[in-house]
C-alpha positions in Angstrom: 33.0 16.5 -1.0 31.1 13.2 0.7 28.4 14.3 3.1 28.6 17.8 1.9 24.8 19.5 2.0 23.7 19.2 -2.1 19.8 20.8 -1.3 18.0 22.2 1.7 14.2 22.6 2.1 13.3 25.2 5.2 10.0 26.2 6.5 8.3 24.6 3.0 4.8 24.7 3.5 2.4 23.2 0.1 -1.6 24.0 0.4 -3.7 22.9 -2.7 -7.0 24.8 -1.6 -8.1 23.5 1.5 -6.0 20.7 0.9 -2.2 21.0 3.2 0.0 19.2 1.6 3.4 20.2 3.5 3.2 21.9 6.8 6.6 24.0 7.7 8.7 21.4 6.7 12.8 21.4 6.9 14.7 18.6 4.8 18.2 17.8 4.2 20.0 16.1 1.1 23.6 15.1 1.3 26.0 14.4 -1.4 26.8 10.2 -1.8 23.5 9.2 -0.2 20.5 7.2 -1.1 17.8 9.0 0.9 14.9 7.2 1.1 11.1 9.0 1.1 8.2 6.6 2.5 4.5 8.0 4.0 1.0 7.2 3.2 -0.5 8.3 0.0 -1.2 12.0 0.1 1.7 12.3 3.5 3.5 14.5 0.7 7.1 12.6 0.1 6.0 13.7 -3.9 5.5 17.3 -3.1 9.3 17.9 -1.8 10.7 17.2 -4.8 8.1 18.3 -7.0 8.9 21.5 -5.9 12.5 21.0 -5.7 12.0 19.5 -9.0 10.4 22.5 -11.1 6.9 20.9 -10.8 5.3 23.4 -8.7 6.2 25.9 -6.9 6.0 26.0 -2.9 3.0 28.3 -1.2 6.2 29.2 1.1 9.5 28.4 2.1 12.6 28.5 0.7 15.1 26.3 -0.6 19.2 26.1 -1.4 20.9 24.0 -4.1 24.9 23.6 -3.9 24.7 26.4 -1.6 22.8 29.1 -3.7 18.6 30.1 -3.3 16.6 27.3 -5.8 13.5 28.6 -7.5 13.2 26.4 -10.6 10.6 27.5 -13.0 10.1 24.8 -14.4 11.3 20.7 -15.1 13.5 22.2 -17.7 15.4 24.7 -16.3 15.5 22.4 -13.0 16.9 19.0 -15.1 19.6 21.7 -16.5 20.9 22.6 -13.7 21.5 18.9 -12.5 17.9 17.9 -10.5 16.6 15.4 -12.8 12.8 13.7 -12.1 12.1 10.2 -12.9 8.1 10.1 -12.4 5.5 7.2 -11.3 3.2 7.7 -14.3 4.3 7.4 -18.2 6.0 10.6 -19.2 7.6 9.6 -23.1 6.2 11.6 -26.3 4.1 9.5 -28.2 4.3 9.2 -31.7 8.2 9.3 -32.4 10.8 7.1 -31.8 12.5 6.3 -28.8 15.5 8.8 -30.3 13.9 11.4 -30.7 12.5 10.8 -26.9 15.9 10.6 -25.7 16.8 14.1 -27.4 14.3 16.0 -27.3 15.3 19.6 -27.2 18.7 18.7 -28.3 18.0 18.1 -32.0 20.4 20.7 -32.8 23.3 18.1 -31.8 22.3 16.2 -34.9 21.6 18.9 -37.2 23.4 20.6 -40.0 22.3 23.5 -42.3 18.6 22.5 -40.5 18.6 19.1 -41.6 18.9 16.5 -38.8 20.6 13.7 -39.4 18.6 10.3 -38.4 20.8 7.6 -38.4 23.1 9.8 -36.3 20.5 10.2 -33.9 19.8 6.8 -34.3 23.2 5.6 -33.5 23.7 8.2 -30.0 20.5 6.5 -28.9 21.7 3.0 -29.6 25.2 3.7 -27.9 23.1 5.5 -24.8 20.9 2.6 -24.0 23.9 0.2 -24.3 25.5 2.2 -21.6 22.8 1.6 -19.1 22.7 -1.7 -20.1 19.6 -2.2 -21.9 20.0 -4.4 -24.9 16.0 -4.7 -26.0 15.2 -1.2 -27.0 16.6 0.5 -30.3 16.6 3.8 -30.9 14.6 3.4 -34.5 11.3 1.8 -32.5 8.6 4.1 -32.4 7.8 4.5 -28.3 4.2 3.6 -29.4 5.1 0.2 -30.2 7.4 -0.1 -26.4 5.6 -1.3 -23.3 4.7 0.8 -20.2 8.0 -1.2 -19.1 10.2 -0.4 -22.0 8.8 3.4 -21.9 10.0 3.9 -18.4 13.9 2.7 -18.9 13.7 5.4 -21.9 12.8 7.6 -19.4 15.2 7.0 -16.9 18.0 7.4 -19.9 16.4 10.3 -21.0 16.8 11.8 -17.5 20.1 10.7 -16.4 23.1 12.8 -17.6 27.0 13.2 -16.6 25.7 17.1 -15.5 22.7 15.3 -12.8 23.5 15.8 -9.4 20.1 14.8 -8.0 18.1 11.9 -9.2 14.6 11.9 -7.7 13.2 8.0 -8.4 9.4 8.4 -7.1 7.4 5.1 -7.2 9.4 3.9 -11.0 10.0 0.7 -9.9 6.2 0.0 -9.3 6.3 0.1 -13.2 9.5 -2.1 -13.9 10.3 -6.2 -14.0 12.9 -7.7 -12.2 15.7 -7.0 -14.9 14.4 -3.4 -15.1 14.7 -2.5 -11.4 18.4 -4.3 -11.5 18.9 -1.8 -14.0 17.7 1.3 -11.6 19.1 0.0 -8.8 22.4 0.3 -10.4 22.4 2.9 -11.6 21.4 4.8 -8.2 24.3 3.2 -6.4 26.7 4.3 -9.2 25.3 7.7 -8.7 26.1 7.4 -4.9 29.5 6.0 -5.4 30.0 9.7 -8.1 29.2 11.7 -5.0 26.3 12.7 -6.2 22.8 12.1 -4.3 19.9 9.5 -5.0 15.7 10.3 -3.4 14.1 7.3 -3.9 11.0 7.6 -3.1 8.8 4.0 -3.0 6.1 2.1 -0.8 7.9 -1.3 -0.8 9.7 -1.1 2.2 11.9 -4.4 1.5 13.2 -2.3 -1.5 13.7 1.0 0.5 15.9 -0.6 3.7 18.0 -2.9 0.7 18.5 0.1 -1.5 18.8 3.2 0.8 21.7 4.7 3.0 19.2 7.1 5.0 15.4 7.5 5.4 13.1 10.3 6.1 9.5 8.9 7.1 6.6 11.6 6.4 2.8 11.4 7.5 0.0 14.1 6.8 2.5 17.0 5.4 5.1 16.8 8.1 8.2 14.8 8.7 8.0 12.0 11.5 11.7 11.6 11.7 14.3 10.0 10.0 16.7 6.8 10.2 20.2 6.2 9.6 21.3 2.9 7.6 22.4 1.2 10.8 18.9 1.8 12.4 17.8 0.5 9.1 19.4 -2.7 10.2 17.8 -3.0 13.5 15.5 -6.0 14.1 12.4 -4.0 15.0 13.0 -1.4 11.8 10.0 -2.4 9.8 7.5 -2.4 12.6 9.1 0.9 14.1 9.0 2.6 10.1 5.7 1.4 9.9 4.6 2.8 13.3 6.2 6.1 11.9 3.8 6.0 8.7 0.5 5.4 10.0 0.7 6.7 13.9 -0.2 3.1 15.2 0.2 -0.5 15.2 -0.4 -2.0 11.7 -0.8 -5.6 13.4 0.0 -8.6 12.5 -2.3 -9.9 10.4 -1.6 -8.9 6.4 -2.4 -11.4 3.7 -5.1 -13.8 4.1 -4.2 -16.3 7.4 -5.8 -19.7 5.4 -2.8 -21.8 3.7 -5.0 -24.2 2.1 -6.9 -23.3 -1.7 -10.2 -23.0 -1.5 -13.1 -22.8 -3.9 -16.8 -23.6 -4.7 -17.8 -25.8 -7.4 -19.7 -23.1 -9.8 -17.3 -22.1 -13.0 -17.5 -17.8 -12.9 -15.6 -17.1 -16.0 -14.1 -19.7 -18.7 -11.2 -18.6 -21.1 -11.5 -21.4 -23.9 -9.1 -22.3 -26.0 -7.9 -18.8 -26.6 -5.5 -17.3 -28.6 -4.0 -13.5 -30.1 -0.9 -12.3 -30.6 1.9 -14.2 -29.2 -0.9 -16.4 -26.9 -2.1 -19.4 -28.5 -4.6 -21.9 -27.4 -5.1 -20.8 -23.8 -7.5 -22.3 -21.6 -8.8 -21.4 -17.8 -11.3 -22.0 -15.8 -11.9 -19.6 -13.0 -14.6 -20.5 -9.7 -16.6 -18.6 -7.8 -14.5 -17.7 -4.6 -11.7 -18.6 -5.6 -8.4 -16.5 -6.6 -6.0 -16.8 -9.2 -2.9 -15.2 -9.4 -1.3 -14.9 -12.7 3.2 -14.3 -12.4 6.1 -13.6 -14.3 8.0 -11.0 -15.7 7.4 -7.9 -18.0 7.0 -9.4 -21.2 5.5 -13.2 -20.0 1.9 -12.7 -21.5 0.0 -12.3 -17.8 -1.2 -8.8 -18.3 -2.4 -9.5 -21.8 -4.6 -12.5 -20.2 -6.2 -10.0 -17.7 -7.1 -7.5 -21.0 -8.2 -10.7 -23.1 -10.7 -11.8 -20.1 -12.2 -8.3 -20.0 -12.9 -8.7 -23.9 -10.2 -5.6 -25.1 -8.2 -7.8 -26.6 -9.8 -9.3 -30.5 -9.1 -13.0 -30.2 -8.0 -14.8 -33.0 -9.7 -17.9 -31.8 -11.7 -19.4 -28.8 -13.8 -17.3 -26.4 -14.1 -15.9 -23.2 -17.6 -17.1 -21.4 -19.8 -15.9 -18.7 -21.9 -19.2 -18.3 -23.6 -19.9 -21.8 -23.1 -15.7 -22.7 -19.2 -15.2 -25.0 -18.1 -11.4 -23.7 -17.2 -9.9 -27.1 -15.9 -6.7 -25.5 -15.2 -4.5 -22.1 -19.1 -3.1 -22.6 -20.2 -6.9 -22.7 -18.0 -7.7 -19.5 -19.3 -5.1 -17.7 -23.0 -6.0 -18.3 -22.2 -9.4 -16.8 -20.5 -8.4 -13.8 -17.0 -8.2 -15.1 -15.1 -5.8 -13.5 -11.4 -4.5 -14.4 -8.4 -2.6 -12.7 -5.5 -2.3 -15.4 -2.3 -1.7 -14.8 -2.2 1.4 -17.0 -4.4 3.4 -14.7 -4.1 7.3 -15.8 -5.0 6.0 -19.8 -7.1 2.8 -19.2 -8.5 2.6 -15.8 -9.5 6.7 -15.1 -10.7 9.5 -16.8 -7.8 12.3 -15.7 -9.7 15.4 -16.1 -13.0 14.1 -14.6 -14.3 14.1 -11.0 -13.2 11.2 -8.5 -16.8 10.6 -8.1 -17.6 10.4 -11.5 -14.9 8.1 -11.8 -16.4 5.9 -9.2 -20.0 6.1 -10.4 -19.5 5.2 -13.9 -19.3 2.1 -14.2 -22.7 1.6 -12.0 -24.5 4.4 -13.7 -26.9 2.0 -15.3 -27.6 0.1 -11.6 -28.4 4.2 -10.4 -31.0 5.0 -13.4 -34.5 5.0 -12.3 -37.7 5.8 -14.8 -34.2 7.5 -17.2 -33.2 9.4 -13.8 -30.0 9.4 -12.0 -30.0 10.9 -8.4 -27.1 13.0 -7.8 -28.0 12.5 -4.1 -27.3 8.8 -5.6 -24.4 9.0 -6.9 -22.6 11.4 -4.3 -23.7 8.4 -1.5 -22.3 5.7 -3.6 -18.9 7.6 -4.2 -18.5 8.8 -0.9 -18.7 5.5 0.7 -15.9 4.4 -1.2 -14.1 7.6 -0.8 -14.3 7.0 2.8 -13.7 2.9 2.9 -10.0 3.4 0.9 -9.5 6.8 2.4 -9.0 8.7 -0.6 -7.8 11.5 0.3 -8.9 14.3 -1.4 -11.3 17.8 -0.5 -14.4 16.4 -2.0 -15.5 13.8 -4.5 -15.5 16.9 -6.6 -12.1 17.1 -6.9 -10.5 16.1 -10.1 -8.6 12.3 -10.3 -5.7 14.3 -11.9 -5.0 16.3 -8.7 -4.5 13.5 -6.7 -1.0 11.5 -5.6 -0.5 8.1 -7.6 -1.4 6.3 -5.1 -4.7 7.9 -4.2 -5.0 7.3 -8.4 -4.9 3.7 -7.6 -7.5 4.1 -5.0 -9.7 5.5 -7.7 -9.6 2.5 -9.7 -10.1 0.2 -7.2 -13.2 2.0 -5.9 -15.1 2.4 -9.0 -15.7 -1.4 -8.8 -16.2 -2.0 -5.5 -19.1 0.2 -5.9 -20.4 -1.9 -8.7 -20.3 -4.9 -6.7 -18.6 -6.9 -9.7 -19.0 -11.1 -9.3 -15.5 -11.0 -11.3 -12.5 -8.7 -10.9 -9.6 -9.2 -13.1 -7.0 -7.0 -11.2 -3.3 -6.0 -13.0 -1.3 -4.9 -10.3 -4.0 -3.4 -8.4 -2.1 -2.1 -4.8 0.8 -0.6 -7.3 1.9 3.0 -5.7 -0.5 1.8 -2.4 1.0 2.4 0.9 1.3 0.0 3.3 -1.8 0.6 5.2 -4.1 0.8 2.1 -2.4 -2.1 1.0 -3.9 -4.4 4.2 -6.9 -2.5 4.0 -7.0 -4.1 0.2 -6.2 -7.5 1.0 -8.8 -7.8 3.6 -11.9 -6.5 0.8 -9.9 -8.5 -1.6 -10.2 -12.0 1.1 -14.1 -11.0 2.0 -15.0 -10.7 -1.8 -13.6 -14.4 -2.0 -15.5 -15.4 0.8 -18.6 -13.8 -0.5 -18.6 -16.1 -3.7 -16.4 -13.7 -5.9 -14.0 -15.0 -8.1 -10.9 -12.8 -8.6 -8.1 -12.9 -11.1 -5.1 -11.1 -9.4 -2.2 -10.4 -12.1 0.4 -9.1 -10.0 4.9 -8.5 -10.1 5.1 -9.1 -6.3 5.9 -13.0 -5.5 5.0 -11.8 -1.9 1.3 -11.0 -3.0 0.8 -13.8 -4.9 1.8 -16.4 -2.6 -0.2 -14.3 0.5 -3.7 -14.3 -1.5 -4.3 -16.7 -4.2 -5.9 -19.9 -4.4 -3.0 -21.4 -7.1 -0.5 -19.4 -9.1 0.4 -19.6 -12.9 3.7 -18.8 -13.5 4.4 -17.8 -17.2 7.7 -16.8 -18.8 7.6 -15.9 -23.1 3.4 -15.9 -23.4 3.2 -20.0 -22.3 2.3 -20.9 -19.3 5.4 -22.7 -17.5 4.2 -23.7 -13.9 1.1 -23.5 -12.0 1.4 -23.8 -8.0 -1.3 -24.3 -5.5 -1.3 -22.3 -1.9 0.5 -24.2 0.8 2.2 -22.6 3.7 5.5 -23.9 2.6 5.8 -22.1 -0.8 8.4 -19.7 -1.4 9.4 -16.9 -4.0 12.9 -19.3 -4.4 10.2 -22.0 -5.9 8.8 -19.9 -7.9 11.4 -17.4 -9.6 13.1 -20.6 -11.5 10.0 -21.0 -13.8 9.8 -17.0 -14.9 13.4 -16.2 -16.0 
């Protein structure tokens, strides 16, 4: 029945040590809705429907599901039962292929007398993806060989059944193109339409008030209140949500207020003549306070420039100079003030099972040696200045990086180089899974580090971001560069979207 209560939180309280992630909180989920989740990293939109999810249990509380008491054990038993999770961070099985991702623990349907039948598989897979509209993956390529893009539309197949009531979508789109999100954002409204119920959980609050029929608005562990979709509508929605999130006035000011490029004369990093892969014979010059955005869709070639610049990728020909010195690899950028936040953050950017201030300190480890001594008085200073200028939330810097929420994650990564005090930052999507306060917080370093002389390659999916903090814009659609833009006050994501698709 429409409306009808599908899942009730009451009294849920979450404590990770000293750490309070939920404090006595009640929440409600209706069937046919879109119920949006929105808070600052760490306000605990995640942990509701972890728990609700399987993922952890509560410290307290209780919850109901279709009427009855819900204590999942586990993901399994709670995506069997009709809750299904799609998460932020890259959850496929490596080494297989995207088939045997999609049925995993359901072999048995393509089995006989033990022996499982490929090409069946192969075929279910091919007819599944087809379904939810996704025409580039095959169920024969190995999930090694997809992109973080690719992996997460497996995972959202994989997740989705006729039998899921719930889907919980927290922060996937902050890892999907254009044409992926289309697909998502489909496929939640069909779910509303079944009577079933959507939690979409995101920091991109454009996306939450087009996509949502409800929101509940979280900060520190408790719930601030919620809206309804016509208050959604109202003219002052996004300054009152905002107000909700952070407990005061976010201002006006967001991206950098300058509309003209800017840039001193002195080269910082030359790509030359380039090429690898499916890039051939690219050439940039980047200056010294100045910021170049790179856009386009999954797929263009923009994130594989960031990697090349930072020396992980082996070029095929040309270079990558610092002055008169060719950075031969990500050891060699480092050494010359290259600095480097990928997109990829829990396998490239951060070590999981390692401390957040270890994390931050690594990369300046060599700067902290004295006489083949590093102060741990150091290193704690160092971190916790940076724990406390993106406030990371966390107990200590002791705490591990694989503890905290995605966003906190990104934090991390963004820290570790700040502390280094890079001249160069090649950032891939670098306020992905940020919240809306952090974010301003970020664009404000990011606008100093430009007026200090830095020079800053920002490879980002938001249009928004791009126009609102760098110098010019390349715009690149099939690895070739297609249309390069310079700031001006008039330019518009409609002037820019015709060159990427």
């Amino acid at each position: 029945m429409a409306n009808e209560v599908i899942f009730e939180a009451h009294h849920m309280h979450k404590a990770f040590g000293p750490t309070i992630a939920l404090k006595d909180v009640d929440f409600t989920l209706r069937r046919g809705e879109i119920r949006g989740l929105i808070g600052e990293n760490g306000s605990g939109k995640s942990t509701i429907m972890s728990i609700a999810g399987g993922m952890q249990p509560a410290t307290s509380g209780e919850m109901l599901y279709m009427g009855k008491p819900w204590q999942p054990r586990n993901m399994i038993e709670s995506q069997q039962a009709g809750i299904s999770m799609i998460l932020q961070e890259a959850n496929t099985i490596n080494g297989v292929t995207v088939a045997q991702n999609l049925f995993a623990g359901r072999e048995k349907e393509f089995s006989r007398f033990g022996v499982i039948n490929m090409n069946k598989m192969y075929s279910a897979a091919d007819k599944l993806l087809k379904k939810f509209g996704i025409e580039n993956i095959r169920g024969r390529d190995s999930i090694s060989s997809l992109t973080f893009e690719d992996c997460k539309l497996t995972e959202i197949v994989r997740c989705v059944s006729d039998d899921t009531q719930i889907l919980v979508v927290d922060e996937t789109t902050t890892a999907l193109s254009m044409e992926g999100r289309e697909i998502l954002y489909r496929l939640i409204h069909k779910m509303a339409a079944e009577n079933k119920a959507v939690v979409f959980i995101s920091h991109d609050m454009d996306e939450i008030l087009a996509q949502c029929t409800a929101l509940t608005v979280l900060r520190d562990g408790d719930i601030i209140g919620s809206l309804t979709r016509g208050e959604m509508d109202a003219p002052d929605a996004v300054q009152r949500i905002r107000f909700m999130m952070v407990g005061r006035e976010i201002g006006e000011k967001y991206y950098r207020e300058d509309t003209e490029p800017s840039r001193l004369a002195e080269v910082a990093l030359t790509l030359e003549n380039i090429s690898f892969g499916a890039i051939h014979d690219f050439s940039l010059e980047l200056h010294k306070g100045e910021i170049v955005g790179f856009g386009g869709l999954s797929g263009c070639g923009m994130h594989e420039i960031g990697r090349a610049a930072y020396g992980l990728e082996k070029l095929d020909g040309g270079r990558v100079r610092r002055g008169e010195h060719t950075i031969r690899g990500c050891l060699d950028a480092i050494q010359h003030g290259i600095g480097y936040i990928s997109k990829n953050r829990d396998t490239e950017a951060l070590i999981m099972d390692a401390a957040i201030q270890g994390n931050i300190v690594l990369p300046s480890l060599s700067s902290l040696q004295k006489h083949g001594f590093i102060s741990p008085a150091a290193e704690k200073k160092l971190a916790q200045k940076q724990i406390d200028a993106l406030r990371i939330k966390c107990g200590s810097g002791a705490q591990f990086v694989s503890t905290l929420s995605g966003g906190n994650k990104q934090k991390v990564s963004f820290a570790k180089w700040l502390a280094k005090d890079s001249d160069i930052l090649i950032m891939d999507c670098p306020t992905r899974g940020v919240d809306i306060g952090v974010k301003q917080a970020m664009y404000a370093l990011i606008d100093e580090m430009k007026k200090s002389g830095k020079a800053i390659l920002l490879i980002s999916e938001e249009l928004s971001e791009l126009i609102g903090m760098a110098d010019r814009i390349i715009i690149m659609k099939d690895f070739v560069v297609t249309k390069e833009f310079n700031r001006s006050a008039d330019l518009k994501q409609t002037d820019i979207i015709e060159y990427m698709i």
